[in-house]
C-alpha positions as CSV (number, residue, x, y, z in Angstrom):
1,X,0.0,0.0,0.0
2,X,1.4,3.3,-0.8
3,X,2.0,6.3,1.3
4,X,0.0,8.8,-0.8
5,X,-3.2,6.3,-0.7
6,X,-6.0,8.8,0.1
7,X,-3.9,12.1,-0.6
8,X,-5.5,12.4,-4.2
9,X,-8.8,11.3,-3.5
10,X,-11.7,14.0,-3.2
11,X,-13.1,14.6,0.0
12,X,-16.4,12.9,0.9
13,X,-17.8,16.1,2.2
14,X,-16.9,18.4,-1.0
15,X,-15.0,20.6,1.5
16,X,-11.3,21.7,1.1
17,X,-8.5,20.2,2.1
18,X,-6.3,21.0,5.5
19,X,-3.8,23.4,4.8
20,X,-1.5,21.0,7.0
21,X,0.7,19.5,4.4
22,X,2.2,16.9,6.2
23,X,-1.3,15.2,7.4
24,X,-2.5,12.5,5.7
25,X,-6.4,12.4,5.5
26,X,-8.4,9.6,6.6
27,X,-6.2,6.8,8.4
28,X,-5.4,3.8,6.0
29,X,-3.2,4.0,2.6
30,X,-3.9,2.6,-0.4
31,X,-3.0,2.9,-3.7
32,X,-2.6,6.3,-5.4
33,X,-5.2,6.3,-8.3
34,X,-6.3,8.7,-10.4
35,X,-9.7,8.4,-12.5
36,X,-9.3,7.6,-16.2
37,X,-11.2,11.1,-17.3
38,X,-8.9,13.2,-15.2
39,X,-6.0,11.0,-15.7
40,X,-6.3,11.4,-19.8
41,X,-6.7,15.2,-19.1
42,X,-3.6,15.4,-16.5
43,X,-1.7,13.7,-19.6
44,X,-2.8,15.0,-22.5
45,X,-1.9,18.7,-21.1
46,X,0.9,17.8,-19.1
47,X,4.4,16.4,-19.3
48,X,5.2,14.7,-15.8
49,X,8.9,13.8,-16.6
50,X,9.7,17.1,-18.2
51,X,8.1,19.0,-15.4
52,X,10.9,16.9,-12.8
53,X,13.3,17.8,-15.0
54,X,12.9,21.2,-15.5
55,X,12.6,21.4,-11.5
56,X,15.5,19.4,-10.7
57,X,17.8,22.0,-12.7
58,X,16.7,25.0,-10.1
59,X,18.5,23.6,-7.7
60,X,22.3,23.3,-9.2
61,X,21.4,27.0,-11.1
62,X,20.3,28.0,-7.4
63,X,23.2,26.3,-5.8
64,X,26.3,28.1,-8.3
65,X,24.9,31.5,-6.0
66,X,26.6,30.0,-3.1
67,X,30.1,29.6,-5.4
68,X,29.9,32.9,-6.0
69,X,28.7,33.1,-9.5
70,X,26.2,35.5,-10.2
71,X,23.0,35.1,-13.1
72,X,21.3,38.1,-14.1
73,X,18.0,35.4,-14.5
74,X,18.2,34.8,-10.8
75,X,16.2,38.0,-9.7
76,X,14.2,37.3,-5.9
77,X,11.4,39.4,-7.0
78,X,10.4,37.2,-10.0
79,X,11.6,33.9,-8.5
80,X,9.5,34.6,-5.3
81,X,6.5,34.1,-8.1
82,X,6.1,30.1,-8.2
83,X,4.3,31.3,-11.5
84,X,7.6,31.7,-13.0
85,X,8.1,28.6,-13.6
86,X,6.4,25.9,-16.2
87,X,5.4,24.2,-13.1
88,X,4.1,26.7,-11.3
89,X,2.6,27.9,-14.1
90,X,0.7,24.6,-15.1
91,X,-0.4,24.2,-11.2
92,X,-2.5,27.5,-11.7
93,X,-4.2,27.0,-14.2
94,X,-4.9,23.6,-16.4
95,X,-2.8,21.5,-13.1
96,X,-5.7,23.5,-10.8
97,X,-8.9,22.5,-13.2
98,X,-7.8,18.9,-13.7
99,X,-6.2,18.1,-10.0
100,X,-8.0,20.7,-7.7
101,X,-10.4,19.3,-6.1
102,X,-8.0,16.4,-4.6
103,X,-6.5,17.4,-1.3
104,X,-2.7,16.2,-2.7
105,X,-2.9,19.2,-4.9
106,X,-3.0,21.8,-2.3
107,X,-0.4,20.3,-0.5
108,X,1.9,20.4,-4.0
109,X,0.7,23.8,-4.7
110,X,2.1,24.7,-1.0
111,X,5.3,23.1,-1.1
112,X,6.3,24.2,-4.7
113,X,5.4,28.0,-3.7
114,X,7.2,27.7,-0.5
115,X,9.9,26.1,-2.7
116,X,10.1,29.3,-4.5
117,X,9.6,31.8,-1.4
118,X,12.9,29.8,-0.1
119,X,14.5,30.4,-3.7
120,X,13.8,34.2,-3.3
121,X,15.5,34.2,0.1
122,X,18.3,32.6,-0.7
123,X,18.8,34.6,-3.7
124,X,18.4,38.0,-1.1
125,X,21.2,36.6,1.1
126,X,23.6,35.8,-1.3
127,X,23.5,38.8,-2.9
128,X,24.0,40.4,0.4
129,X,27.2,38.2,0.8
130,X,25.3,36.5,3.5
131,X,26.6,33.1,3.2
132,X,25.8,31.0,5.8
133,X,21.8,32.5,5.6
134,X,22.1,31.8,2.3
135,X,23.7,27.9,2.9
136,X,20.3,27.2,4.9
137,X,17.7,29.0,2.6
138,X,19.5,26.6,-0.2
139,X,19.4,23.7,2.3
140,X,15.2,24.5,3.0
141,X,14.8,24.8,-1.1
142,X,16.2,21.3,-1.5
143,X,14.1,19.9,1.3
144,X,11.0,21.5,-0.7
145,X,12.2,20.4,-3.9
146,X,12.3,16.9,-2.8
147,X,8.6,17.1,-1.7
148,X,7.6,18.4,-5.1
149,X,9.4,15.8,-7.3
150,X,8.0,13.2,-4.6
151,X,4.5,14.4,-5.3
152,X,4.6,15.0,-9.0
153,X,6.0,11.0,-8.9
154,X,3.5,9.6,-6.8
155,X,1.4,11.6,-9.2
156,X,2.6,10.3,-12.2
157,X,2.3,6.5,-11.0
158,X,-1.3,7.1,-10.0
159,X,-2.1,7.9,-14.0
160,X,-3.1,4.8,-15.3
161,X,-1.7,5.4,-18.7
162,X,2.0,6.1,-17.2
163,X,2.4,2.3,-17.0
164,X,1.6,1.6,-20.2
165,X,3.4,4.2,-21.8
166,X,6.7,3.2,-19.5
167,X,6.1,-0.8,-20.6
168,X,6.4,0.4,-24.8
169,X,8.9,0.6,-26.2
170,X,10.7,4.2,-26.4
171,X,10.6,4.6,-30.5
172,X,14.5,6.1,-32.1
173,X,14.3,9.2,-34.1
């Protein structure tokens, strides 16, 4: 039985989700699964893989600020945004109408903005030549980033059409 059993599963009551993050709802786990309607949608609009991707390289790009190098990208007032990512951009809008309504999707919304919040900090710091502020801000954004690839996974292997497509095999251009 999984850990994110009930986390994608609407409430019973139609009411939102805790804004605790790290509570599970409900009491046993079972397998994450999502239904084949929202599942198709969640595919059709959305790359899984290349959204892990994409977030996994924040963190070296965030981490060269700590070596001292310095990216005119990197700004904290537009990396505070989660929307400035594909990601975050996706989790507003077609992420939100697809996935809303399960209470796992609040708590990914919550750890990829806090994710960038962190960023933002981090990016402050350095630019301050505040090191070791900067060392833990960095430290708090990979402890985020974690939680977001870990729930865009458990995501992913809920989609019932993410088995099949893994099983094929991968065609050469």
């Amino acid at each position: 039985m999984g850990f994110f059993s009930r986390l994608f599963q609407p409430r019973s009551d139609g009411l939102k989700a805790p804004s605790d993050w790290s509570s599970l709802p409900g009491g046993e786990a079972s397998e994450l699964v999502l239904f084949d309607e929202e599942a198709g949608r969640v595919m059709a609009q959305f790359d899984i893989d290349a959204a892990i991707v994409g977030h996994e390289r924040w963190l070296p790009w965030l981490g060269s600020l700590l070596q001292g190098q310095r990216d005119e990208r990197l700004r904290a007032d537009v990396v505070a945004d989660d929307r400035c990512s594909e990601l975050g951009q996706w989790l507003h809008d077609s992420g939100r109408t697809a996935l809303g309504h399960f209470p796992a999707f609040d708590m990914l919304m919550s750890r990829h903005r806090y994710f960038h919040q962190q960023a933002a900090v981090l990016i402050r710091h350095a630019e301050a030549g505040e090191m070791a502020q900067a060392e833990q801000a960095y430290k708090r954004c990979q402890h985020a980033s974690r939680q977001v690839v870990l729930l865009l996974r458990e995501l992913q292997r809920g989609l019932p059409g993410a088995r099949l497509q893994a099983a094929l095999p991968q065609r050469q251009p």
